[in-house]
C-alpha positions in Angstrom: 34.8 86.5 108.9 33.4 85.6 105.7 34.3 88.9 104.0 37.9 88.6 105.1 38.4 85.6 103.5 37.1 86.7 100.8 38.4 90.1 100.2 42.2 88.8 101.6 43.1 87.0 98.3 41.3 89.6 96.3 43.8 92.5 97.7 46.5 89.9 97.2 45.6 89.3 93.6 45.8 93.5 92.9 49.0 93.6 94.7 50.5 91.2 92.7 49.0 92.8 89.5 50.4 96.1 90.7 53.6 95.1 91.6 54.5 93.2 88.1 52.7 96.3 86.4 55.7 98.8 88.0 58.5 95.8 87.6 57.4 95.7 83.6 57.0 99.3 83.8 60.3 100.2 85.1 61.7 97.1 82.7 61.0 98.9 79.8 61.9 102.5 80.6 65.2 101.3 81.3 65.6 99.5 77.8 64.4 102.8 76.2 66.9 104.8 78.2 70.1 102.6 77.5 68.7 102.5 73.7 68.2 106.1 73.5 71.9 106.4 75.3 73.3 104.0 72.4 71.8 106.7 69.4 72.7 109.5 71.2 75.5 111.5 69.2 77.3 112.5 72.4 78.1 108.7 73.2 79.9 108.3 69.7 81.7 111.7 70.1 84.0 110.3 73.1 81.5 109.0 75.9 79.6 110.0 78.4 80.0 113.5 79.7 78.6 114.1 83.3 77.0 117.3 84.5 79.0 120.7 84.8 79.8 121.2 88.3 78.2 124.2 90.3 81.6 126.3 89.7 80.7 125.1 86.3 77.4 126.5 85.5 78.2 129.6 88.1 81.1 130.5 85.3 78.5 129.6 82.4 75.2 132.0 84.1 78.6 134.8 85.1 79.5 134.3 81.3 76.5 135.0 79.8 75.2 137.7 81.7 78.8 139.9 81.5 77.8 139.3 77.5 74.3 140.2 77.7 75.6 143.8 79.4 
């Protein structure tokens, strides 16, 4: 019984450390992104532009391949 109540706030101690460690973690990769977002040139030129579709990229790869022949 003595090594549980022991070792008990000792795990609780790393899973707090680990659990602020990701919340900063995650914290700061989503500043970066929204900064990198703000400097991009796309986002001046208009706005965001989402992903082609699949018919999208299907008429890109048909595209490029009837070029390549």
């Amino acid at each position: 019984m003595d090594g549980m109540q022991i070792a008990l706030p000792i795990v609780g101690i790393v899973a707090a450390a680990a659990v602020t460690f990701y919340a900063v973690s995650f914290a700061e990769i989503r500043e970066k992104t929204f900064k990198e977002l703000d400097e991009s040139s796309e986002f001046d030129n208009g706005g965001f532009k989402p992903a082609p579709s699949s018919r999208e990229r299907r008429a890109i790869r048909q595209a490029r391949k009837q070029g390549k022949s």
